[in-house]
HTML snippet that shows the backbone in 3Dmol.js (N, CA, C, O; Angstrom):
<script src="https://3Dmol.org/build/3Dmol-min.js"></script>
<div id="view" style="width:600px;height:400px;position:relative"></div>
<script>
const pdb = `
ATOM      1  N   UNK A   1      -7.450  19.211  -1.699  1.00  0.00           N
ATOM      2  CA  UNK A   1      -6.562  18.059  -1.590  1.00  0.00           C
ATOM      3  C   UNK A   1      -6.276  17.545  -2.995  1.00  0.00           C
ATOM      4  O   UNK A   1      -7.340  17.530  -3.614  1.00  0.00           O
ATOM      5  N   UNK A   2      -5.376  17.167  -3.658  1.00  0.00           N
ATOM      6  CA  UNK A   2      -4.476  16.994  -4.387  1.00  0.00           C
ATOM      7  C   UNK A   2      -4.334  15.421  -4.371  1.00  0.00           C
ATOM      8  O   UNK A   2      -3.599  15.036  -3.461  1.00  0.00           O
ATOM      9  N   UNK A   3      -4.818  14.507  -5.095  1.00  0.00           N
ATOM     10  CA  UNK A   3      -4.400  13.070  -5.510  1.00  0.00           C
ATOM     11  C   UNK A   3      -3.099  13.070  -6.334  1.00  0.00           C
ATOM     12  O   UNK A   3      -2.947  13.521  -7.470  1.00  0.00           O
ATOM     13  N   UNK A   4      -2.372  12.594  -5.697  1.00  0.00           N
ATOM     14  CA  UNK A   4      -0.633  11.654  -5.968  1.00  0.00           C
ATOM     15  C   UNK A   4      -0.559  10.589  -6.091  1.00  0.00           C
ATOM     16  O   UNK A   4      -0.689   9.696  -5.253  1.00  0.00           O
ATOM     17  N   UNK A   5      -0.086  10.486  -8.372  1.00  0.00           N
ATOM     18  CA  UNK A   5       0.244   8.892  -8.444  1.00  0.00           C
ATOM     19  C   UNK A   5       1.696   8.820  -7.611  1.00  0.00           C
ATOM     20  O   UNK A   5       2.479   9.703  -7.263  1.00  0.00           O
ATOM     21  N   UNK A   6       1.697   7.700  -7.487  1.00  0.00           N
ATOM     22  CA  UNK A   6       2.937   7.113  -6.891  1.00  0.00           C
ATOM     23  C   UNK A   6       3.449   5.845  -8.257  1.00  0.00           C
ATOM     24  O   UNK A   6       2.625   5.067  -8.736  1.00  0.00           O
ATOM     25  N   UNK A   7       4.397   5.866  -8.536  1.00  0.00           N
ATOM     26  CA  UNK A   7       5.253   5.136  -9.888  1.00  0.00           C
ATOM     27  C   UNK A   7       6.227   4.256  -9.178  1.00  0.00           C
ATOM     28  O   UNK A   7       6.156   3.030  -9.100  1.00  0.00           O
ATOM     29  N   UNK A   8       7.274   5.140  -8.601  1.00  0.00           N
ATOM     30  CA  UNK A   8       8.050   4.189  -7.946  1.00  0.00           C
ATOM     31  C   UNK A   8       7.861   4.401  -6.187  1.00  0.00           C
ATOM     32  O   UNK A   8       6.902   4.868  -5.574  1.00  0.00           O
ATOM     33  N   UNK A   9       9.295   3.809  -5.625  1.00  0.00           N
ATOM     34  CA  UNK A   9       8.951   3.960  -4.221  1.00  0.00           C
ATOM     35  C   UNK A   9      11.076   3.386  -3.682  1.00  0.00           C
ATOM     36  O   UNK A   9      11.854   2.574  -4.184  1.00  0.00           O
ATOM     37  N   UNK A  10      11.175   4.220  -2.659  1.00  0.00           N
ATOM     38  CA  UNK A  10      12.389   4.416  -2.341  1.00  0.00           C
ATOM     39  C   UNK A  10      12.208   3.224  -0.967  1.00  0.00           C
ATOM     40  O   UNK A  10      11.280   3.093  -0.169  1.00  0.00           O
ATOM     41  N   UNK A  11      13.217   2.637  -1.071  1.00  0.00           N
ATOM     42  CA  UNK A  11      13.291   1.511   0.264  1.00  0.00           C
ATOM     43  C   UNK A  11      14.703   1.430   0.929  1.00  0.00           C
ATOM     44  O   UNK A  11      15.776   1.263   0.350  1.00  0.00           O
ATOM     45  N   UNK A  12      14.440   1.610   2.490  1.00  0.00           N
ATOM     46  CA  UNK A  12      15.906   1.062   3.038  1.00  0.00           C
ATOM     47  C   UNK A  12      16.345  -0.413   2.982  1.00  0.00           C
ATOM     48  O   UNK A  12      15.516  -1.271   2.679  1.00  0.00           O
ATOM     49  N   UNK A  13      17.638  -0.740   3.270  1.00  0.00           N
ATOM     50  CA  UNK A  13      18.141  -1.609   3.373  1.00  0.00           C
ATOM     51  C   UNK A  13      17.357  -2.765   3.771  1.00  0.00           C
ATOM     52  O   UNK A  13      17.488  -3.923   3.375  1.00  0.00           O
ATOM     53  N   UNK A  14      16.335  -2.189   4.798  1.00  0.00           N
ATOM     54  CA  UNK A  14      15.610  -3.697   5.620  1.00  0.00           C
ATOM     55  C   UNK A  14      13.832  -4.113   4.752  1.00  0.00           C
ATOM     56  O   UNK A  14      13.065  -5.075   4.809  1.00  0.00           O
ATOM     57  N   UNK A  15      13.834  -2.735   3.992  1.00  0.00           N
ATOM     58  CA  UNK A  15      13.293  -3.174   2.143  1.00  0.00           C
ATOM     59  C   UNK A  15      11.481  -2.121   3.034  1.00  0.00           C
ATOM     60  O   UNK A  15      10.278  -2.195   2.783  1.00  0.00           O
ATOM     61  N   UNK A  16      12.117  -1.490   3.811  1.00  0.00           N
ATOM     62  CA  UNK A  16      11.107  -0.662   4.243  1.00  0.00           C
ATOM     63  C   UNK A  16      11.091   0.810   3.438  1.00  0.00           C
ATOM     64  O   UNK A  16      12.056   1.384   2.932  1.00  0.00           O
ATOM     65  N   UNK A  17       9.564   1.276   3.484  1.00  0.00           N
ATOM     66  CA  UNK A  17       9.307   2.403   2.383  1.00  0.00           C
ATOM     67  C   UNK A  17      10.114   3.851   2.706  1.00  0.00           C
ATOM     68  O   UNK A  17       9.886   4.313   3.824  1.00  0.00           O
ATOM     69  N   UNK A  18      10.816   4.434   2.044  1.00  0.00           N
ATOM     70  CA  UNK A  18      11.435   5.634   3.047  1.00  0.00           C
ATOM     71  C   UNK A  18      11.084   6.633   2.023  1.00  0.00           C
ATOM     72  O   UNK A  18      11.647   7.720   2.153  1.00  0.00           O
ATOM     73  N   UNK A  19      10.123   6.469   0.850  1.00  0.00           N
ATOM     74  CA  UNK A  19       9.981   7.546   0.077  1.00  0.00           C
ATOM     75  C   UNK A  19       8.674   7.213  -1.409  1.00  0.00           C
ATOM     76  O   UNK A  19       8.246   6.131  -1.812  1.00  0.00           O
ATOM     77  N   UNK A  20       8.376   8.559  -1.869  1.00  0.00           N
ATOM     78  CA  UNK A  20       7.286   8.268  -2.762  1.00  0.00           C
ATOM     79  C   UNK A  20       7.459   8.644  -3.850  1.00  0.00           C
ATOM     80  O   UNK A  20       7.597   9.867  -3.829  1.00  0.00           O
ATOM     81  N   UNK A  21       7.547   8.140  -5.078  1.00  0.00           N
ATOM     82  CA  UNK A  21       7.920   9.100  -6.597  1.00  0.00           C
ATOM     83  C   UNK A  21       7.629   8.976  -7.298  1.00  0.00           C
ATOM     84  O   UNK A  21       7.709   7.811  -7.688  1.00  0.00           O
ATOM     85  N   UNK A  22       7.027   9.918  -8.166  1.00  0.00           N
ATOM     86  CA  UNK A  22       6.480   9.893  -9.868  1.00  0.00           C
ATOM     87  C   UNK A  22       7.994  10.872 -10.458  1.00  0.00           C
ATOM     88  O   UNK A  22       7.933  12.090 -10.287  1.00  0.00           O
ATOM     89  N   UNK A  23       8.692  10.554 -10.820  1.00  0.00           N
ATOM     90  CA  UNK A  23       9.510  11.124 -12.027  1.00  0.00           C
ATOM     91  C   UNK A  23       8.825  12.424 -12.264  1.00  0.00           C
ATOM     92  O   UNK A  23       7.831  12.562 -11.550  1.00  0.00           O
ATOM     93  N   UNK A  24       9.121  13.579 -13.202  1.00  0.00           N
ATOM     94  CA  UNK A  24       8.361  15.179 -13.207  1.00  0.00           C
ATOM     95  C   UNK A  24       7.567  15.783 -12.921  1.00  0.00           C
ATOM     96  O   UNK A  24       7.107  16.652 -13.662  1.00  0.00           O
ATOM     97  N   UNK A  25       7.034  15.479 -11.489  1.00  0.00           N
ATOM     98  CA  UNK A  25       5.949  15.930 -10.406  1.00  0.00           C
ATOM     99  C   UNK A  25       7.069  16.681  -9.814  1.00  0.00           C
ATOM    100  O   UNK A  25       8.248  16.399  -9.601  1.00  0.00           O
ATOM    101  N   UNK A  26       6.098  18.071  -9.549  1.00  0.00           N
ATOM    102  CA  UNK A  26       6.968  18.944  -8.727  1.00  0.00           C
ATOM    103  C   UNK A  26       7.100  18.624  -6.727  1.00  0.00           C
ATOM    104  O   UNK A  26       7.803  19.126  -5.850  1.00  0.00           O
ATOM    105  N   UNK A  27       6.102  17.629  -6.730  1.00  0.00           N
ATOM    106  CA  UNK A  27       6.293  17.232  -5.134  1.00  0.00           C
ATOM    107  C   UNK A  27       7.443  15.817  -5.018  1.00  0.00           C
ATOM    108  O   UNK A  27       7.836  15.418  -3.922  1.00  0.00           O
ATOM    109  N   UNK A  28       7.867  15.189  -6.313  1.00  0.00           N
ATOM    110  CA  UNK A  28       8.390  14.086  -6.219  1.00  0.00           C
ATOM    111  C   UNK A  28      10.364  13.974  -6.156  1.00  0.00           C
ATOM    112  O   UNK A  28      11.012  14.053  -7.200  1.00  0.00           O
ATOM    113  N   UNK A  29      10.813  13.852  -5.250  1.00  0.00           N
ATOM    114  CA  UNK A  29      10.489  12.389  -4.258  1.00  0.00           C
ATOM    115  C   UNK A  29       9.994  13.270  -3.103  1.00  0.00           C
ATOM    116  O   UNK A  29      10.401  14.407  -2.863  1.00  0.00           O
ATOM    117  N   UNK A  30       8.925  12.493  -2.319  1.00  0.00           N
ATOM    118  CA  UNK A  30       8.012  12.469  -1.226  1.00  0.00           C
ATOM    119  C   UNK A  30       8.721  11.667  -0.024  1.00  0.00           C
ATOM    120  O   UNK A  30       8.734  10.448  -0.199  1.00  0.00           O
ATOM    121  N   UNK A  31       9.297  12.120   1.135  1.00  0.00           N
ATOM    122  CA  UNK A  31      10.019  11.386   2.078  1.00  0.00           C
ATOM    123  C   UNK A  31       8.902  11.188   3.115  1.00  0.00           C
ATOM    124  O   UNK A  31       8.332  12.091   3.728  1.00  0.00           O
ATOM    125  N   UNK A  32       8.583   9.306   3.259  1.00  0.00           N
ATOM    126  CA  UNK A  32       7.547   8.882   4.577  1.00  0.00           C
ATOM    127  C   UNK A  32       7.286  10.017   5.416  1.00  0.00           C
ATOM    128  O   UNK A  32       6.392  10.626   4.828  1.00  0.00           O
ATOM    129  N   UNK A  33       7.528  10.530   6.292  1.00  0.00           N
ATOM    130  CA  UNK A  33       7.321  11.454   6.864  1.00  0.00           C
ATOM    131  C   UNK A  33       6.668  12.619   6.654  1.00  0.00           C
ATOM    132  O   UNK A  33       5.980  13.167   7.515  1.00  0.00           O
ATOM    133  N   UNK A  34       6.885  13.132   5.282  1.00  0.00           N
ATOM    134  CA  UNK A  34       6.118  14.148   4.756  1.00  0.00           C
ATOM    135  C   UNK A  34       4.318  13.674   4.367  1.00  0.00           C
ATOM    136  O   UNK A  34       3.217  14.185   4.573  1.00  0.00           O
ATOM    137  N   UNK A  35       4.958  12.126   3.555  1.00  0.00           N
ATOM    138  CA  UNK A  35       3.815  11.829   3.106  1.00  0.00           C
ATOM    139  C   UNK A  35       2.548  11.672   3.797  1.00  0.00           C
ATOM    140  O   UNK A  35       1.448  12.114   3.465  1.00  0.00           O
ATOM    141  N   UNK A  36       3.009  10.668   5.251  1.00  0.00           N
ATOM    142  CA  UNK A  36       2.484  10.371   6.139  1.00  0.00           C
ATOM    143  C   UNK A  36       1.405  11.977   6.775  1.00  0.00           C
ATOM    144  O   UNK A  36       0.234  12.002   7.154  1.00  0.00           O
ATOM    145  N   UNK A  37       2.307  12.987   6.669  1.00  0.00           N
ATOM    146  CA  UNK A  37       1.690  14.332   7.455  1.00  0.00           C
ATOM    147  C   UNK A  37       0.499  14.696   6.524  1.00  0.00           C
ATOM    148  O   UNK A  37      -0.651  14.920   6.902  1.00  0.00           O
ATOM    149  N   UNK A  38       1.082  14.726   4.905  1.00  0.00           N
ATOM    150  CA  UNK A  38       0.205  15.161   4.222  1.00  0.00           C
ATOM    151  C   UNK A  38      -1.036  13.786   3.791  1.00  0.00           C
ATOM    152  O   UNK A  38      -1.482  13.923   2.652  1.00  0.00           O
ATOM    153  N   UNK A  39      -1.514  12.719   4.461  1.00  0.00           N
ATOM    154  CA  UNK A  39      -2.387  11.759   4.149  1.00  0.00           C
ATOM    155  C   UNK A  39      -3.345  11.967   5.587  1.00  0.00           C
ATOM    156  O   UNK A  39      -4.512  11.646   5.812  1.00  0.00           O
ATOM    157  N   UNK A  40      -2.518  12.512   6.273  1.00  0.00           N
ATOM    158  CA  UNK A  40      -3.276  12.676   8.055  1.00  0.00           C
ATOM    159  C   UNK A  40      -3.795  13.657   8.464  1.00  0.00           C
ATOM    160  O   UNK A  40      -4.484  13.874   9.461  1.00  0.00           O
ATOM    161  N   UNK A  41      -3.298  14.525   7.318  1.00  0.00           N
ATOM    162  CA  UNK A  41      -3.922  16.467   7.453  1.00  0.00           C
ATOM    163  C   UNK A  41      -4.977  16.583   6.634  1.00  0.00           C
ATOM    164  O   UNK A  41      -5.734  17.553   6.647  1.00  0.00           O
ATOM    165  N   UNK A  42      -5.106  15.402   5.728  1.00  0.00           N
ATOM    166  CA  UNK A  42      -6.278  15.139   4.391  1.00  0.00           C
ATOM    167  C   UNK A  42      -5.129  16.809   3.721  1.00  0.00           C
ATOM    168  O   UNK A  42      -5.903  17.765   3.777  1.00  0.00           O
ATOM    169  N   UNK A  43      -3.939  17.225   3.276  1.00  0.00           N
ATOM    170  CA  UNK A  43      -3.489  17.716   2.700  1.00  0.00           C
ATOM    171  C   UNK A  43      -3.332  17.151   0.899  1.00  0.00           C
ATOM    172  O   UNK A  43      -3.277  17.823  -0.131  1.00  0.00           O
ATOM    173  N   UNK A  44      -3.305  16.042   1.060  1.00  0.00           N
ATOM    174  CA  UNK A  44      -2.813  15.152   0.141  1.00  0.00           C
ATOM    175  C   UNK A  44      -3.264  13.887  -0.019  1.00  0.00           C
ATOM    176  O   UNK A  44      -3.493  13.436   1.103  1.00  0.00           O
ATOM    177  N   UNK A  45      -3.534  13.001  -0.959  1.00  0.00           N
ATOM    178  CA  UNK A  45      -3.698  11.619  -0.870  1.00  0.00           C
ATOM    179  C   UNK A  45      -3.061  10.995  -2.093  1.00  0.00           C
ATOM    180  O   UNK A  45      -3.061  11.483  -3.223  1.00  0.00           O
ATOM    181  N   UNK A  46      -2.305   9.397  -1.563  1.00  0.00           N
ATOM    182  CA  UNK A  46      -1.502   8.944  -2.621  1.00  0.00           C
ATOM    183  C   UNK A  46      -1.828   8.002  -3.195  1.00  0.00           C
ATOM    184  O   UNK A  46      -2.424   7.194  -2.484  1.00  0.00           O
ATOM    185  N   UNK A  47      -1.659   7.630  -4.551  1.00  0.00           N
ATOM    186  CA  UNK A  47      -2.450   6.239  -4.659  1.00  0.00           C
ATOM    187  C   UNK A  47      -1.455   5.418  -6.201  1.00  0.00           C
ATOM    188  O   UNK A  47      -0.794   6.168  -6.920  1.00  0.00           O
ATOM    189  N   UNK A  48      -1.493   4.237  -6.426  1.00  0.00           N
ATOM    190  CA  UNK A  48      -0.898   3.606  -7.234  1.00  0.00           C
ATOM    191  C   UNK A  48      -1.850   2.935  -7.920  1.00  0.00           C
ATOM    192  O   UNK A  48      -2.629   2.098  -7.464  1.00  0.00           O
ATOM    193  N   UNK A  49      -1.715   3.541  -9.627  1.00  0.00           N
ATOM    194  CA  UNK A  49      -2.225   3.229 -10.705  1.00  0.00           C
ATOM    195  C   UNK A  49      -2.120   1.749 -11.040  1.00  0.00           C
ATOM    196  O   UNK A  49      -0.929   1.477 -10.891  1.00  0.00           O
ATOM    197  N   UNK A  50      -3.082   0.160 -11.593  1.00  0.00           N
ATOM    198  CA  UNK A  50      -2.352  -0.373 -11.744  1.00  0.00           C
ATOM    199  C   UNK A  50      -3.779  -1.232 -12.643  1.00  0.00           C
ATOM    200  O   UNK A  50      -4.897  -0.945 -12.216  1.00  0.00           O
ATOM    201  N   UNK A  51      -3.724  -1.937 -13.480  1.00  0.00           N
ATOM    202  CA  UNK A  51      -4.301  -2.802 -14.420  1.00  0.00           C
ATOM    203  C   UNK A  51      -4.877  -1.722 -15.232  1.00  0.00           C
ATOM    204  O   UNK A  51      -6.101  -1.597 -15.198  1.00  0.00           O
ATOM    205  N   UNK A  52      -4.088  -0.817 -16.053  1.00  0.00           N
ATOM    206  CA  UNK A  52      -5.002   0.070 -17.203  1.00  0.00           C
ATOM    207  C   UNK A  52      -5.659   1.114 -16.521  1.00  0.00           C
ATOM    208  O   UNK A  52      -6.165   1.871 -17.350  1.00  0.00           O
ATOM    209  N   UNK A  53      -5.918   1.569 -15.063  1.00  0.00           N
ATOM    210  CA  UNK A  53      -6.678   1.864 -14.519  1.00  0.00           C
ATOM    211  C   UNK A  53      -7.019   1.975 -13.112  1.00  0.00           C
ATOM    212  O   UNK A  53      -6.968   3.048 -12.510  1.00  0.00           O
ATOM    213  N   UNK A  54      -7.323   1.012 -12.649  1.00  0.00           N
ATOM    214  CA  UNK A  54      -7.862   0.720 -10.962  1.00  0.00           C
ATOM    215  C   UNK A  54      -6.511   1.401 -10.673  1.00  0.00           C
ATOM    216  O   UNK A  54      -5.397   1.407 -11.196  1.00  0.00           O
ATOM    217  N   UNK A  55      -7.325   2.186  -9.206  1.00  0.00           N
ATOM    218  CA  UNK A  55      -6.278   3.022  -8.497  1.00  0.00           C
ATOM    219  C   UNK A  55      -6.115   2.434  -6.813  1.00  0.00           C
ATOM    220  O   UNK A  55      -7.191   2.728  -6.292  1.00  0.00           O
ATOM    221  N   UNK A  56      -5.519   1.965  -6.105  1.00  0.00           N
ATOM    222  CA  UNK A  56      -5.327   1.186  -4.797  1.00  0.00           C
ATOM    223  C   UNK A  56      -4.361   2.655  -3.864  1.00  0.00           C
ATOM    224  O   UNK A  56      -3.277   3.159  -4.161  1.00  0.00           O
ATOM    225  N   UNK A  57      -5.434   3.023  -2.551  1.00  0.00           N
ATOM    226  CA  UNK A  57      -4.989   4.395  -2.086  1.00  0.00           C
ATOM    227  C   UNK A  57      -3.540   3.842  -1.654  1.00  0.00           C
ATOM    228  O   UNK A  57      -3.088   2.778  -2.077  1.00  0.00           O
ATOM    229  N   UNK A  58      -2.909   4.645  -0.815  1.00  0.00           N
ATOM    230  CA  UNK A  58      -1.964   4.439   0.052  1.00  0.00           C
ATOM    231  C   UNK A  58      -2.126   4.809   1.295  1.00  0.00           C
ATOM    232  O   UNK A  58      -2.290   6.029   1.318  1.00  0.00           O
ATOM    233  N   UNK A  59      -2.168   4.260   2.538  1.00  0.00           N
ATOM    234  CA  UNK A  59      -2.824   4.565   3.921  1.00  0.00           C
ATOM    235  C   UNK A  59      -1.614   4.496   4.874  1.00  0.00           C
ATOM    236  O   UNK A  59      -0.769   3.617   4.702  1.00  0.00           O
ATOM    237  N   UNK A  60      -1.524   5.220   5.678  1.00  0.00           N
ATOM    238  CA  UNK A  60      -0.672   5.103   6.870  1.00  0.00           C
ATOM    239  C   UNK A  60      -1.276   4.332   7.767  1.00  0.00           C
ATOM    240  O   UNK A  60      -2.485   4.464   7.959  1.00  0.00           O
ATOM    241  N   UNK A  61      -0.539   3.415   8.450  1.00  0.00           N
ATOM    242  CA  UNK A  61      -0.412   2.428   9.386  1.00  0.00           C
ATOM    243  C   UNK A  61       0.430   2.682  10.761  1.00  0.00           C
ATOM    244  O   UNK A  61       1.578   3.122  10.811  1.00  0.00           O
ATOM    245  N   UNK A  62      -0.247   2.374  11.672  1.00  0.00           N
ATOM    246  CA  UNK A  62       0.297   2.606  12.939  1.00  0.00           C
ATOM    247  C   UNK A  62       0.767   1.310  13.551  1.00  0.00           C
ATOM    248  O   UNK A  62      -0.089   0.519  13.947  1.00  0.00           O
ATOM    249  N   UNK A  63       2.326   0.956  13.689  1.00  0.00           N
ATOM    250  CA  UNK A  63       2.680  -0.569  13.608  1.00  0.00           C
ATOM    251  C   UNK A  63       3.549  -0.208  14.891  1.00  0.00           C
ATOM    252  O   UNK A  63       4.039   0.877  15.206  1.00  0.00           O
ATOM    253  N   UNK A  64       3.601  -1.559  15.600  1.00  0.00           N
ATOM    254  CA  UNK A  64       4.736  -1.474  16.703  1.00  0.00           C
ATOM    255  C   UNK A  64       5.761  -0.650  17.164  1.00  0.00           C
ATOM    256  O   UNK A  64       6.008  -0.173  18.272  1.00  0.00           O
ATOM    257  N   UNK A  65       6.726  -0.534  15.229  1.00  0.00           N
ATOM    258  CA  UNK A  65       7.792   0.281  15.268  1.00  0.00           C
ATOM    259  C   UNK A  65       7.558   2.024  15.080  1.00  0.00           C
ATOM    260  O   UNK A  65       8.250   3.015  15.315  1.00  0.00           O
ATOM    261  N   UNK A  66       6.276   1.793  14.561  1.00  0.00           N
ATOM    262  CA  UNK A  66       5.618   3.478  14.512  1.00  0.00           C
ATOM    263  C   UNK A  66       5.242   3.302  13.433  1.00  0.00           C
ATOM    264  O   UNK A  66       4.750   2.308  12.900  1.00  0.00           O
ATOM    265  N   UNK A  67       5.510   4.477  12.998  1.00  0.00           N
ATOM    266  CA  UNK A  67       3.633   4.808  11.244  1.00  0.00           C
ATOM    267  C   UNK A  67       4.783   4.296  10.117  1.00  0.00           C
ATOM    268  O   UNK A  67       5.998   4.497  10.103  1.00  0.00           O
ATOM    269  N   UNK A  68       3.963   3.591   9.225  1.00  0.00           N
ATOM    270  CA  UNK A  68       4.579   3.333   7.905  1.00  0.00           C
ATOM    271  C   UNK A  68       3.475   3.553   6.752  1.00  0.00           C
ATOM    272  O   UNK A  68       2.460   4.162   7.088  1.00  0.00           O
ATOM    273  N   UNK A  69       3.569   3.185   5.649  1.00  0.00           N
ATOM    274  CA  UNK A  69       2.959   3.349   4.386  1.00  0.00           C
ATOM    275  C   UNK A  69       2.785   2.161   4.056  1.00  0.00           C
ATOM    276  O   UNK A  69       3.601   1.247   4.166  1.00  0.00           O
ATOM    277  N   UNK A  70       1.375   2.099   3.503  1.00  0.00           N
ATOM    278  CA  UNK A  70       1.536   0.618   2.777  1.00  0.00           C
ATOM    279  C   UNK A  70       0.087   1.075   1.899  1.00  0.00           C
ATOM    280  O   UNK A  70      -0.303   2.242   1.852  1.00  0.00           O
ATOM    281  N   UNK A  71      -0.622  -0.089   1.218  1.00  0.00           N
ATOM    282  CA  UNK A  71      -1.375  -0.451   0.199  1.00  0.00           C
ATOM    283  C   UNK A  71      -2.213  -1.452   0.889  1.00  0.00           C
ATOM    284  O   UNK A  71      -1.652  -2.201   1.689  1.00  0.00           O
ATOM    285  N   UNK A  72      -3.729  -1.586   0.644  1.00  0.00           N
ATOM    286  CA  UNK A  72      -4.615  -2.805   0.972  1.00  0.00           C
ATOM    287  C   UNK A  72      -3.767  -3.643   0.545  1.00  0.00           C
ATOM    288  O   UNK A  72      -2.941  -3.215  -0.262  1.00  0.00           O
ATOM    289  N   UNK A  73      -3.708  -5.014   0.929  1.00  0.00           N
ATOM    290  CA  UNK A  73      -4.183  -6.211   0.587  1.00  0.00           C
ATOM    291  C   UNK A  73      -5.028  -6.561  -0.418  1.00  0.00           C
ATOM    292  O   UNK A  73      -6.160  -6.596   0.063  1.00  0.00           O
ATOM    293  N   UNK A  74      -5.048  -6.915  -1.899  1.00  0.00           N
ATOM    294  CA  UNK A  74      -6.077  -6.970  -2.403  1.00  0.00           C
ATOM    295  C   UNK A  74      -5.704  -8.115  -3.125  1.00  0.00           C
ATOM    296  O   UNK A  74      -5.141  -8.957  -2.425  1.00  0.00           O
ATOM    297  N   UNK A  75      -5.894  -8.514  -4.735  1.00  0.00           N
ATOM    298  CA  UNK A  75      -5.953  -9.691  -5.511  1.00  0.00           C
ATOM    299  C   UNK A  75      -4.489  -9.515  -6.600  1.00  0.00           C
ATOM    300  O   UNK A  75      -4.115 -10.255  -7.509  1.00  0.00           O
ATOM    301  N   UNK A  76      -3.971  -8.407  -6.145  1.00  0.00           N
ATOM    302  CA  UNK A  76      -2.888  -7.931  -7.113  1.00  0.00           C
ATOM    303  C   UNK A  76      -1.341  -7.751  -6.410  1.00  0.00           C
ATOM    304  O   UNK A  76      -1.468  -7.058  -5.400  1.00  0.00           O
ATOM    305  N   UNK A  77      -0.231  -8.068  -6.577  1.00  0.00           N
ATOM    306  CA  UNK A  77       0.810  -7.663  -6.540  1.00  0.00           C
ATOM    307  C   UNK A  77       1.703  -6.129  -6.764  1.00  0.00           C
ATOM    308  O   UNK A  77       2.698  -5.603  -6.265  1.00  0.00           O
ATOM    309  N   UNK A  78       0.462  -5.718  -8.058  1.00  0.00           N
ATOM    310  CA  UNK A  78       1.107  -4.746  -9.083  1.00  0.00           C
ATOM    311  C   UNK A  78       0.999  -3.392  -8.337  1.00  0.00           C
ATOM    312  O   UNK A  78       1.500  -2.356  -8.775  1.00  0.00           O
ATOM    313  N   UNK A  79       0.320  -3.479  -7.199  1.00  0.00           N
ATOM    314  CA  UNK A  79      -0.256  -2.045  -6.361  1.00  0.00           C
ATOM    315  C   UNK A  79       0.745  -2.011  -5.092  1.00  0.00           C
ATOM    316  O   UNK A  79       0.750  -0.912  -4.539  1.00  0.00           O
ATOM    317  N   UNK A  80       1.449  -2.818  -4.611  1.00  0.00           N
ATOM    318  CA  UNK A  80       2.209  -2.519  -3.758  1.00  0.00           C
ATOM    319  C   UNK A  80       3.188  -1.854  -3.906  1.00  0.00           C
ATOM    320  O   UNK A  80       3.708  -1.510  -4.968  1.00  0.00           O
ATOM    321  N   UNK A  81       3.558  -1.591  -2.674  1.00  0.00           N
ATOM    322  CA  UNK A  81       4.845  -0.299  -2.641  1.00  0.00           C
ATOM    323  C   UNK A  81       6.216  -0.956  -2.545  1.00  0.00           C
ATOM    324  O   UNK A  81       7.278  -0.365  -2.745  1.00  0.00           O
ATOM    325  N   UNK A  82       6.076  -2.337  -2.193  1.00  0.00           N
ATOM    326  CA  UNK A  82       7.232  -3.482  -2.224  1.00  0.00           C
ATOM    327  C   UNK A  82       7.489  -3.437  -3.253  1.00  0.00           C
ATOM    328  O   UNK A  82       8.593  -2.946  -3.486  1.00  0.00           O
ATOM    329  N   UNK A  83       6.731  -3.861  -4.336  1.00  0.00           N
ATOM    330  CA  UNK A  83       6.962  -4.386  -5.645  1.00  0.00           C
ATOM    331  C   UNK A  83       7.320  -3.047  -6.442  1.00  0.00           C
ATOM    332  O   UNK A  83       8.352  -3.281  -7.072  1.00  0.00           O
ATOM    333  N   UNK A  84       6.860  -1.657  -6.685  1.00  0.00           N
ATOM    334  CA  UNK A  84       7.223  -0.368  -7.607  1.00  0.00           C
ATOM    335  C   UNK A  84       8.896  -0.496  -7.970  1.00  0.00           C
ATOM    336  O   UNK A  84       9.694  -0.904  -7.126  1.00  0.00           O
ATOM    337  N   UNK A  85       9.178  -0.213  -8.925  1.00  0.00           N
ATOM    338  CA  UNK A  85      10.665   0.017  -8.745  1.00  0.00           C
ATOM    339  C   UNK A  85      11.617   1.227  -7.802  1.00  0.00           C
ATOM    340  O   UNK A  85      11.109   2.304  -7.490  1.00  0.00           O
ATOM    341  N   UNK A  86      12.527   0.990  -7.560  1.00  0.00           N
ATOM    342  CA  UNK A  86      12.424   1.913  -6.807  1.00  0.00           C
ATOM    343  C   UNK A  86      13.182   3.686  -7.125  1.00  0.00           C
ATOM    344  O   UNK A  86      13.888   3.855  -8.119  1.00  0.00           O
ATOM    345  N   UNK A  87      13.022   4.334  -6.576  1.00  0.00           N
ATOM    346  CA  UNK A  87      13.656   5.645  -6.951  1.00  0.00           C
ATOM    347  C   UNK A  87      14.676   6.355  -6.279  1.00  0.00           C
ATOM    348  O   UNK A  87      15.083   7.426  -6.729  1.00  0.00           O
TER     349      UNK A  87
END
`;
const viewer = $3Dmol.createViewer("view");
viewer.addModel(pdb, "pdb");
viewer.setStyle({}, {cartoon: {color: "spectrum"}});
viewer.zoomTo();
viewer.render();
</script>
């Protein structure tokens, strides 16, 4: 299994995640769906770099509307997939 920074992050209109990207990674851009398969197969795991260091995973979530991507909850802003710029 293969750890994936994640840099930016692709969002639809309603500001939901539809994609995963580091700029000159040969897997990048990563479309939810893929990502989601490869975090659930333990194929892959993604995670966002953020204070010099600390790494915050990325976990699939099983929500009303179906599986999405997101980031703990933690003491930081800088690790979410809301906030990345996007790609």
């Amino acid at each position: 299994m293969a750890d994936r920074e994640v840099k930016r992050s692709g969002k639809d209109r309603d500001g939901d995640i539809t994609k995963l990207c580091n700029s000159g990674q040969s897997w990048s851009p990563r479309m939810k769906r893929d990502a989601i398969n490869d975090i659930e197969s333990n194929t892959h795991s993604y995670f966002v770099r953020w204070n010099g260091g600390d790494r915050t995973a990325i976990r699939v979530v099983d929500g009303p509307s179906g599986k999405y991507l997101r980031t703990d909850r933690d003491s930081t802003s800088k690790n979410n997939l809301d906030d990345l710029p996007d790609c």
